[in-house]
C-alpha positions in Angstrom: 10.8 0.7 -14.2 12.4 0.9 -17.6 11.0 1.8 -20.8 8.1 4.1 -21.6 5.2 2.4 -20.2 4.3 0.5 -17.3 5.0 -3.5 -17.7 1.7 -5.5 -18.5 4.1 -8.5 -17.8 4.6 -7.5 -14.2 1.7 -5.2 -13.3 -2.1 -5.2 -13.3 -4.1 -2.1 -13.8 -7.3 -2.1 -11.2 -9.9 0.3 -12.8 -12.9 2.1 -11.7 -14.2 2.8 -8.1 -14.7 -0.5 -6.9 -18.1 -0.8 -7.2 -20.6 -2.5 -7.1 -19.1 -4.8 -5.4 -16.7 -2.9 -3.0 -17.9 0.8 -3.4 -14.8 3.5 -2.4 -12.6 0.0 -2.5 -13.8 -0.3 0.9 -12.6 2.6 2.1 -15.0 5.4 1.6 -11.9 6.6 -1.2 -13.2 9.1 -3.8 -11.0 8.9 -6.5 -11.4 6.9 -9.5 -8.9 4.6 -11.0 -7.4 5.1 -14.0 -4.6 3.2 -16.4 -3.6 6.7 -17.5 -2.6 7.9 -14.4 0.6 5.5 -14.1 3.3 6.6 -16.3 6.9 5.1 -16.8 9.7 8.0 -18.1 13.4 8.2 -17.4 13.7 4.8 -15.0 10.7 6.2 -12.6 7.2 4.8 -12.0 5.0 7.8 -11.1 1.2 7.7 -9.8 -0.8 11.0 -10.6 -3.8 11.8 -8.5 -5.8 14.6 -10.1 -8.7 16.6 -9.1 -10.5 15.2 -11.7 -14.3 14.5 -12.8 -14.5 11.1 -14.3 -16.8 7.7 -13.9 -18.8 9.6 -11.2 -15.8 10.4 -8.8 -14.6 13.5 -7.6 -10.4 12.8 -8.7 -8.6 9.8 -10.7 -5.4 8.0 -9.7 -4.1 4.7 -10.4 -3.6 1.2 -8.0 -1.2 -1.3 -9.8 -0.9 -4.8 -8.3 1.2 -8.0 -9.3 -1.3 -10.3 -8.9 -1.0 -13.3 -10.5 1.9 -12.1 -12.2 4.1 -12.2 -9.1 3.1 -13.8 -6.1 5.4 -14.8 -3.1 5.6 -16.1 0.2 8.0 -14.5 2.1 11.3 -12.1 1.2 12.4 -9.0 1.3 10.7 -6.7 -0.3 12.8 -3.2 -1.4 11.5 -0.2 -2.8 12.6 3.8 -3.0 9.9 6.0 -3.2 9.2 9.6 -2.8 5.9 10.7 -1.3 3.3 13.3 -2.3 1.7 15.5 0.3 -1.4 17.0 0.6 -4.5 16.7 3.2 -6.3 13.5 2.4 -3.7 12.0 0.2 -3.3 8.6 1.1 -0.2 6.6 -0.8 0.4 2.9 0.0 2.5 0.0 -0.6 1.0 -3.3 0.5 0.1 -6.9 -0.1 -2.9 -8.8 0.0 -3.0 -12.9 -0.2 -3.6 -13.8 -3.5 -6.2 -16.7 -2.9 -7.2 -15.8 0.7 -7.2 -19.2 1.9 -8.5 -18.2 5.7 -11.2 -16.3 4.2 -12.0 -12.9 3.4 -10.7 -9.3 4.5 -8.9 -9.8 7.1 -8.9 -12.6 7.7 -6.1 -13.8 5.1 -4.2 -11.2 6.3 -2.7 -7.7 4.8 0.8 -6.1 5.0 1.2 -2.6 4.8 5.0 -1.9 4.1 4.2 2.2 3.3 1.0 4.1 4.3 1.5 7.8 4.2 -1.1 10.7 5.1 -0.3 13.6 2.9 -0.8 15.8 6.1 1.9 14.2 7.9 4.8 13.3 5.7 6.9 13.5 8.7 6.2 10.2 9.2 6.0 6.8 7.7 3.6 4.2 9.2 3.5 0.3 8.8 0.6 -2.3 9.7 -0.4 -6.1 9.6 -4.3 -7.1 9.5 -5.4 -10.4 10.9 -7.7 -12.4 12.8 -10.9 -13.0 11.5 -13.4 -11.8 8.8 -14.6 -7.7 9.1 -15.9 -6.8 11.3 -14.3 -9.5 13.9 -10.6 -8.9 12.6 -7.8 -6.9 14.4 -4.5 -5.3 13.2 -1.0 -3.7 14.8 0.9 -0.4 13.8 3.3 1.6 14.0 5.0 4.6 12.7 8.5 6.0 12.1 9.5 9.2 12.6 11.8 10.9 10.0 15.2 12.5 11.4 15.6 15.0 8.3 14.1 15.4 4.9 10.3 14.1 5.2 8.7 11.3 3.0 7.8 14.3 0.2 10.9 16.1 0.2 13.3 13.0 -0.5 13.6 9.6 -1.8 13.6 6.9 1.1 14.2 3.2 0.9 12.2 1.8 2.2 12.0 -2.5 3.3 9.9 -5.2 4.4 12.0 -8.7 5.3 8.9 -11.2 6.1 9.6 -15.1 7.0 8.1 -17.4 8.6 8.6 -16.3 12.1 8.3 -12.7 12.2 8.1 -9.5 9.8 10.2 -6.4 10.1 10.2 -2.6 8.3 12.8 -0.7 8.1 13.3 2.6 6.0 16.9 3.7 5.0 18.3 0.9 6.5 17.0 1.5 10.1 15.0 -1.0 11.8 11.6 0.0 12.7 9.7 -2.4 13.8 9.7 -6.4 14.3 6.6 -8.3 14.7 7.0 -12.2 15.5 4.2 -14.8 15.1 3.2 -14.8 18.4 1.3 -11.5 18.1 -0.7 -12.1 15.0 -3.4 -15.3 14.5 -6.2 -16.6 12.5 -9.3 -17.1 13.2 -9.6 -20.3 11.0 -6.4 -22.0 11.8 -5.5 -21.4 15.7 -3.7 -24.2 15.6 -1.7 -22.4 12.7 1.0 -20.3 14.6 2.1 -19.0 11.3 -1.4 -18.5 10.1 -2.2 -16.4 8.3 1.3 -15.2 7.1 2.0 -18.6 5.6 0.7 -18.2 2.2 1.7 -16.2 -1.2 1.1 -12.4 -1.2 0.9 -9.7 -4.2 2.0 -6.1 -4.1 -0.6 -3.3 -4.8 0.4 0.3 -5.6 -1.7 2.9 -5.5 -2.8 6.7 -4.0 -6.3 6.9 -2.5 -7.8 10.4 -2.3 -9.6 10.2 1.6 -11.1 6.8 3.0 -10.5 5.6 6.4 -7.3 6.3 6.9 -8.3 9.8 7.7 -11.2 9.0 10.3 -11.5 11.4 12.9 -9.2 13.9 11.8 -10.1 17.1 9.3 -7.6 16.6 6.7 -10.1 15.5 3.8 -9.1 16.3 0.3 -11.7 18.5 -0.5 -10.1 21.0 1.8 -7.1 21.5 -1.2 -7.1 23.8 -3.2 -7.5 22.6 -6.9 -3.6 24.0 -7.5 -2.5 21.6 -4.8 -3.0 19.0 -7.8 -1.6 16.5 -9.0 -0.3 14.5 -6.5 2.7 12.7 -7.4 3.7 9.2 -6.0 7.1 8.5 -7.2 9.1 5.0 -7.2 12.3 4.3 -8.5 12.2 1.1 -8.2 10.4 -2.1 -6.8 12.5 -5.1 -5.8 11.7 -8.2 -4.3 14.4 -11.3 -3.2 14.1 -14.4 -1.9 16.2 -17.0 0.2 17.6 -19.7 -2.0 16.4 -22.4 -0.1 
């Protein structure tokens, strides 16, 4: 991230709260997005969530994605981040297909290579969605469990290698987790074993304030102080490779 703004060339500001199509971005979020609240300085993308009024919401942040402007199937896919932390702080790095050509959510799939709760920066977690269109589709996760400095207390790198046959994480250089086609499907293309991990993907950055993600627990957002803000998400640096062939 070099220069003194982020790269219009590379990345696509999403603004607003989602509606009125897909209110809270799907996600019963509460934050609003902004351009203004991704900043380049010194080398460093950083991702501000603020308890914030503005456009009707409760806090602003930012979601930058690299649709149309980079879309891939398969590679590795590199990144060194450090978290924020907070209850109901919810920072992500993941990828959506970029024409969805098994149908809607989920059903053309999602990688998560970094979700993060705020309340639990211990720990890293990683997901695929699949199957078939909301409510009828199905995902696998899994979490990894820092040995020292947590996700907000020190850069981690952080890596997704995806191919045709299977899809690992690994953070610092540790394997995490492998998942191989025979545990995900599609519920358009059955006879598709690579389905529906087969297609071109773009990145999406971005912090949520609350949503799903924090179901069932009480770590909502509104239970910070407004001195626990901002939030920062910080990313040294984004990288993605592919195999020559």
């Amino acid at each position: 991230f070099s220069g003194t703004e982020v790269d219009p060339g590379k990345w696509d500001a999403q603004i607003g709260t989602g509606c009125p199509s897909l209110c809270g971005w799907g996600n019963n979020e509460l934050q609003y997005y902004r351009e203004e609240n991704a900043t380049v300085d010194d080398g460093m993308l950083t991702i501000t969530a603020r308890d914030q009024n503005f456009g009707g919401a409760g806090y602003t942040s930012a979601r930058l994605r690299t649709r149309g402007l980079g879309d891939w199937t398969y590679g590795r896919f590199e990144m060194r981040a450090k978290l924020p932390t907070g209850q109901g702080i919810w920072p992500a790095v993941w990828m959506l297909p970029t024409d969805s050509k098994y149908g809607g959510w989920a059903a053309g799939g999602e990688i998560d290579i970094i979700e993060s709760r705020g309340c639990a920066v211990s720990e890293t977690t990683g997901a695929i969605h699949f199957g078939g269109g909301w409510p009828r589709n199905t995902y696998l996760f899994h979490s990894y469990t820092f040995p020292a400095q947590d996700a907000a207390e020190a850069f981690h790198l952080y890596a997704l290698e995806w191919n045709a046959d299977e899809i690992k994480w690994s953070v610092d250089g540790k394997l995490c987790k492998t998942r191989r086609k025979d545990e995900w499907f599609s519920e358009r293309a059955k006879n598709n074993p690579n389905a529906p991990f087969d297609q071109p993907f773009h990145l999406i950055v971005n912090v949520a304030v609350d949503g799903r993600f924090f179901e069932n627990t009480d770590q909502r957002a509104d239970l910070l102080p407004p001195d626990a803000f901002p939030q920062l998400l910080k990313i040294d640096y984004i990288r993605v490779y592919q195999w020559a062939e």
